[in-house]
BALOBA-1460 file (C-alpha; in Angstrom, 3 decimals):
// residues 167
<rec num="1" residu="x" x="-6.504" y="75.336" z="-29.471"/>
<rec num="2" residu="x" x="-7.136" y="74.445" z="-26.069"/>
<rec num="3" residu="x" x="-4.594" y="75.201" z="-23.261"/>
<rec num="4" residu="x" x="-3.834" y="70.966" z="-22.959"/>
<rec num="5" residu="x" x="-3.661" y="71.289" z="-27.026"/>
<rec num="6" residu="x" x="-1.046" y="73.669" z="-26.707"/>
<rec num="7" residu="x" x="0.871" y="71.957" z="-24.015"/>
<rec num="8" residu="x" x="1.030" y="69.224" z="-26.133"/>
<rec num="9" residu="x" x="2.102" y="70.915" z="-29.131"/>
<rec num="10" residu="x" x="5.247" y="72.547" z="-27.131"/>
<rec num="11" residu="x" x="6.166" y="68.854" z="-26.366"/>
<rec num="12" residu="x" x="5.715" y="67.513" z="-29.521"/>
<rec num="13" residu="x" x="7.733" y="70.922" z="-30.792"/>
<rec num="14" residu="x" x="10.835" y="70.003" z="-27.820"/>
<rec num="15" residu="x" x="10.834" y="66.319" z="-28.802"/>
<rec num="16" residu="x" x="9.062" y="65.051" z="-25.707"/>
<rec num="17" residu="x" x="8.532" y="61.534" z="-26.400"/>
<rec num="18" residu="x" x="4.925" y="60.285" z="-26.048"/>
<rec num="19" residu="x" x="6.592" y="56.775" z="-23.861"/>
<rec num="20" residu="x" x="7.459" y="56.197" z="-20.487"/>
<rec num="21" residu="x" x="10.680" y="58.294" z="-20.567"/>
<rec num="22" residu="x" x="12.585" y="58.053" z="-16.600"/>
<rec num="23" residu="x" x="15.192" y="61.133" z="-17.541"/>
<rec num="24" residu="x" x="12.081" y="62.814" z="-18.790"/>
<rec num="25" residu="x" x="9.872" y="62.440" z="-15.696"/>
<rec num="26" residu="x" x="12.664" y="63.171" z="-13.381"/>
<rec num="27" residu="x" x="13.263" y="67.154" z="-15.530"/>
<rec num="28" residu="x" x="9.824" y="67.819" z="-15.242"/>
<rec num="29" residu="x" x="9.786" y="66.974" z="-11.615"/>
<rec num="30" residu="x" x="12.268" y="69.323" z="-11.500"/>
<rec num="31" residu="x" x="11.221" y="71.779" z="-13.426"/>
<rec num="32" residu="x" x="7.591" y="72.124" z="-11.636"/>
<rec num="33" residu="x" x="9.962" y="72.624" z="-8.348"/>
<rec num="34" residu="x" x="11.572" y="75.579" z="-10.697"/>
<rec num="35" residu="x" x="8.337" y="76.518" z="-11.232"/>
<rec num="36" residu="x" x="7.071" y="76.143" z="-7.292"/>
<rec num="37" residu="x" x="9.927" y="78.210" z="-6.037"/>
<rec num="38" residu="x" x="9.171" y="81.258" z="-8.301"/>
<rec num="39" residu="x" x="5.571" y="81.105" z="-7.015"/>
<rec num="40" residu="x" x="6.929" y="81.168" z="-3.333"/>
<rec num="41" residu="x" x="9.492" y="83.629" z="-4.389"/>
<rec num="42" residu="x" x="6.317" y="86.641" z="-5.244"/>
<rec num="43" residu="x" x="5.630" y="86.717" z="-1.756"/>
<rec num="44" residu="x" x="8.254" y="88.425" z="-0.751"/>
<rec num="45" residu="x" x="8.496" y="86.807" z="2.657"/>
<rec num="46" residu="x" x="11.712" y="86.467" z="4.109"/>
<rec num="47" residu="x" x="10.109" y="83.251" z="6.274"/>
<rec num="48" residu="x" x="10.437" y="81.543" z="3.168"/>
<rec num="49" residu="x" x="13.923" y="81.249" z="2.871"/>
<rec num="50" residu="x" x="14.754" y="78.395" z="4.157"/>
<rec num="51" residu="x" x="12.048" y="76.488" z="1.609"/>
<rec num="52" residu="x" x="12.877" y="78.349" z="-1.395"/>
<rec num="53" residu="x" x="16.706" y="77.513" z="-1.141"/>
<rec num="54" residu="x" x="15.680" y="73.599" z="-0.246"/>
<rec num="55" residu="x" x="13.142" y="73.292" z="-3.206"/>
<rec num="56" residu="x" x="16.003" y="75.147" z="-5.555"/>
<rec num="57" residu="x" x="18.694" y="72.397" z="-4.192"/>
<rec num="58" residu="x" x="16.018" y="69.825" z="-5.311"/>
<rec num="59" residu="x" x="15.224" y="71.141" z="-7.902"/>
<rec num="60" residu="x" x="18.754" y="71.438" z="-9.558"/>
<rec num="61" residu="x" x="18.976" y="67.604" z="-8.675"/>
<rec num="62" residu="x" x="15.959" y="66.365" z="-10.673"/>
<rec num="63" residu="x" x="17.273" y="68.680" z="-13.223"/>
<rec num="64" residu="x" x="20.450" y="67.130" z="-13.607"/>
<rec num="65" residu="x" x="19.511" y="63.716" z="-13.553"/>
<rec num="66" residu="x" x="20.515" y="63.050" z="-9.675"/>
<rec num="67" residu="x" x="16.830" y="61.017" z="-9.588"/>
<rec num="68" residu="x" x="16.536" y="59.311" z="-12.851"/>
<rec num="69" residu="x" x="17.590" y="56.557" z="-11.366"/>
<rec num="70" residu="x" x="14.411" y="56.930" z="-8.938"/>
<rec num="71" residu="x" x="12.048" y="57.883" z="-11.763"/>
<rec num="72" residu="x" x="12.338" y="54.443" z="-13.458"/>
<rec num="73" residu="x" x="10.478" y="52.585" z="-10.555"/>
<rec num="74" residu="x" x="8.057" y="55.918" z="-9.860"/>
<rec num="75" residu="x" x="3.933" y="54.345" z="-9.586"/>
<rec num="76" residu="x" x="3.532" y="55.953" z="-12.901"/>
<rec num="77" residu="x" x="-0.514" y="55.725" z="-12.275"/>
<rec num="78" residu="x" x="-0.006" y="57.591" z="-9.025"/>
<rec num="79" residu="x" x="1.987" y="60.250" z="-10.480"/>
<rec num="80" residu="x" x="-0.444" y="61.340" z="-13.068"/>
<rec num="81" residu="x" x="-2.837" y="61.866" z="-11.370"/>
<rec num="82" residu="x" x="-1.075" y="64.169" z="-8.982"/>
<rec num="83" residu="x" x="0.764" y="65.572" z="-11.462"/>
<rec num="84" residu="x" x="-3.167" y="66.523" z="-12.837"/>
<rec num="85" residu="x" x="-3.755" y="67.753" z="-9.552"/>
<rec num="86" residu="x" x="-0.688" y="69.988" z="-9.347"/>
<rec num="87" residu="x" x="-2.024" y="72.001" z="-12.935"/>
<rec num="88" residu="x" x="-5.552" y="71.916" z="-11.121"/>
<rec num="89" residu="x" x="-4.647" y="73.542" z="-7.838"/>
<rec num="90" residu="x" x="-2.310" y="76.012" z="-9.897"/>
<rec num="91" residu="x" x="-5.033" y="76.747" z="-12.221"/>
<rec num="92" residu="x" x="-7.102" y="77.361" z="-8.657"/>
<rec num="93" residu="x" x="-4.679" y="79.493" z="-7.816"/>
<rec num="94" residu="x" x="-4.412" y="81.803" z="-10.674"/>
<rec num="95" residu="x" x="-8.585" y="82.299" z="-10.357"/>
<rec num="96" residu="x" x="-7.945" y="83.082" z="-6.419"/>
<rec num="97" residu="x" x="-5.567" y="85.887" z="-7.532"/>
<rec num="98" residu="x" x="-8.189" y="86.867" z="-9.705"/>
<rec num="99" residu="x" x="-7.421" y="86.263" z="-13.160"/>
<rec num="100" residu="x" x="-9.266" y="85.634" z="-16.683"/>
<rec num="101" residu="x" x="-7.620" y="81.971" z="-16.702"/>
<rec num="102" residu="x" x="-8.194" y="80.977" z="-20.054"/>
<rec num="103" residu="x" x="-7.043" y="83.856" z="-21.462"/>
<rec num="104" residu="x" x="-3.574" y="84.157" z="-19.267"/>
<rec num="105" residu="x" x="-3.421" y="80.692" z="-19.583"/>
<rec num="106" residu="x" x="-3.377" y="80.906" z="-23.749"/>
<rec num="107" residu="x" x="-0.995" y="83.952" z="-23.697"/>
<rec num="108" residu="x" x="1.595" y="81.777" z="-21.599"/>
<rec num="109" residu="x" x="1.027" y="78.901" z="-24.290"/>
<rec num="110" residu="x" x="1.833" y="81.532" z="-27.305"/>
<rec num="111" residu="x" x="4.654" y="83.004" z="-25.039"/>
<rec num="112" residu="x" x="6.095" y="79.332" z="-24.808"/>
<rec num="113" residu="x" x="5.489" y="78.664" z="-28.024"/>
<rec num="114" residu="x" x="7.910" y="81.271" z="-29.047"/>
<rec num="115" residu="x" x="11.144" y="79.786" z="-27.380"/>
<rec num="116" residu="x" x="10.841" y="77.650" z="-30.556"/>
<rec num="117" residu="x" x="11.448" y="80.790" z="-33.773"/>
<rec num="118" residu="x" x="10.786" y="79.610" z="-37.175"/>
<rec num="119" residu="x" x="14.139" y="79.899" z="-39.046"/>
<rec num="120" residu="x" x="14.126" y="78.503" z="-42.804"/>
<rec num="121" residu="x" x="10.631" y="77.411" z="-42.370"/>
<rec num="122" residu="x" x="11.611" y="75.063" z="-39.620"/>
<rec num="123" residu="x" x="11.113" y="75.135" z="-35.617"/>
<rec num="124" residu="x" x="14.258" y="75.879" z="-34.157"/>
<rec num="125" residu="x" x="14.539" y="74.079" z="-30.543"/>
<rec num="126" residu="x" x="17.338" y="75.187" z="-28.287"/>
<rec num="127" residu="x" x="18.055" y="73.178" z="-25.325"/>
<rec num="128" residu="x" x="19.955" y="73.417" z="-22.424"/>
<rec num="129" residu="x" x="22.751" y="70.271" z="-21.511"/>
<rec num="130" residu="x" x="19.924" y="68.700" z="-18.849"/>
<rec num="131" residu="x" x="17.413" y="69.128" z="-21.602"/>
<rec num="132" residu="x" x="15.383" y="72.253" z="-20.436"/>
<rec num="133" residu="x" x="13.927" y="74.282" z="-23.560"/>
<rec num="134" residu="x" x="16.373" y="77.482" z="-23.102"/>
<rec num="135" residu="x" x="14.665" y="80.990" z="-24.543"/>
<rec num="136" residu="x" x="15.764" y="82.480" z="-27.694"/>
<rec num="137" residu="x" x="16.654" y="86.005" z="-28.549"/>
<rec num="138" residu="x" x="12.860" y="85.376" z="-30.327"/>
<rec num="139" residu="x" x="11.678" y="84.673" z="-27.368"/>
<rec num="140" residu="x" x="8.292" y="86.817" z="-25.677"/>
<rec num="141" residu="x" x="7.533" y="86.972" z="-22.455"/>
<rec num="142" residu="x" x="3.862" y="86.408" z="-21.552"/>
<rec num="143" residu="x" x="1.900" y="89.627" z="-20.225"/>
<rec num="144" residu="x" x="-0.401" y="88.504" z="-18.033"/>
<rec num="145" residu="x" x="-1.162" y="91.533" z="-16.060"/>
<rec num="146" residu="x" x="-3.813" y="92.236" z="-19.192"/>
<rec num="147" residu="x" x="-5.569" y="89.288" z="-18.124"/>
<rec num="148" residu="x" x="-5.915" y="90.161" z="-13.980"/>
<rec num="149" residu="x" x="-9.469" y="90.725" z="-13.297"/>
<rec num="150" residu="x" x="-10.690" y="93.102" z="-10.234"/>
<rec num="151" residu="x" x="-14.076" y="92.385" z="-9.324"/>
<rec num="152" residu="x" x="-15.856" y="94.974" z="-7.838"/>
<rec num="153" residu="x" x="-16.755" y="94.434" z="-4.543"/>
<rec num="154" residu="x" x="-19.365" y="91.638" z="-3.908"/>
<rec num="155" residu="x" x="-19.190" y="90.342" z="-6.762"/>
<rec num="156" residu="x" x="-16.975" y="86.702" z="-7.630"/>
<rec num="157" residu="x" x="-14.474" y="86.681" z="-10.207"/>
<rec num="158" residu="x" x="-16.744" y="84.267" z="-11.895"/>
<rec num="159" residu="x" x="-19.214" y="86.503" z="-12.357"/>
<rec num="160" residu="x" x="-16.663" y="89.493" z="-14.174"/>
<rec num="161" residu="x" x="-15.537" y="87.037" z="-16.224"/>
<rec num="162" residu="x" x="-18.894" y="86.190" z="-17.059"/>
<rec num="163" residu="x" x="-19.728" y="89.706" z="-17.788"/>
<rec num="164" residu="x" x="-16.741" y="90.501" z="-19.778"/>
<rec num="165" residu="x" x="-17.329" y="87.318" z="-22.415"/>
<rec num="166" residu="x" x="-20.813" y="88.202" z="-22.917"/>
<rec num="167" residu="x" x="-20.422" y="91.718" z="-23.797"/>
């Protein structure tokens, strides 16, 4: 399954709706600015203060449904495609750090996956009052330190990678 397979599975599993959903759009706004402040939040930089507590605030807001109201006039062509170029650039980003992105990318797809255990057969989905998926007991964390790659010196990150699927 491809990592856009299994990010479309975990919606399907959560009960995204595949339609134009305002309360929707306005969570995951939010939840990418969840997801942008724990990325600031690794470098350990005390300059960032200031723009980790404002992109929290904002964050909470989307969250809690402060911009649905917004969301139902957003230029919905505009925002996919920057909403593509957000997982593009982050994608970019996990390469620069220098990792094996398919593979980190498919063990944070199987750790998501998990929020939703299998009890009686059935999914199980868990969900917080704004919506949010909340994690389980079941629940696995990804390990993605297996999948950081150092290349030895002169040599791209490409190129290991390249090495280490054709052995």
């Amino acid at each position: 399954m491809s990592f856009v397979e299994g990010v479309k599975e975990f919606n399907q599993i959560a009960g995204t709706p595949e339609e134009f959903n305002p309360r929707k759009v306005a969570l995951y706004t939010g939840l990418i600015l969840e997801e942008v402040r724990e990325l600031l939040e690794t470098y350990n930089d005390p300059r960032l203060g200031k723009l980790i507590t404002a992109v929290e605030f904002h964050s909470k807001m989307f969250k809690t449904g402060d911009f649905d109201e917004a969301a139902k006039s957003i230029k919905r062509e505009e925002a996919l495609k920057e909403t593509i170029d957000i997982a593009v650039v982050a994608l970019g980003e996990g390469i620069s750090i220098g990792a094996d992105i398919v593979a980190a990318c498919d063990e944070v797809s199987e750790s998501n996956l998990s929020k939703f255990p299998f009890v009686d057969g059935k999914r199980v989905v868990l969900k917080d009052e704004n919506g949010k998926v909340k994690k389980p007991p079941e629940y696995r964390p990804a390990n993605v330190a297996q999948y950081l790659v150092l290349p030895p010196v002169g040599e791209t990150v490409f190129e290991t990678i390249t090495k280490e699927l054709t052995k």
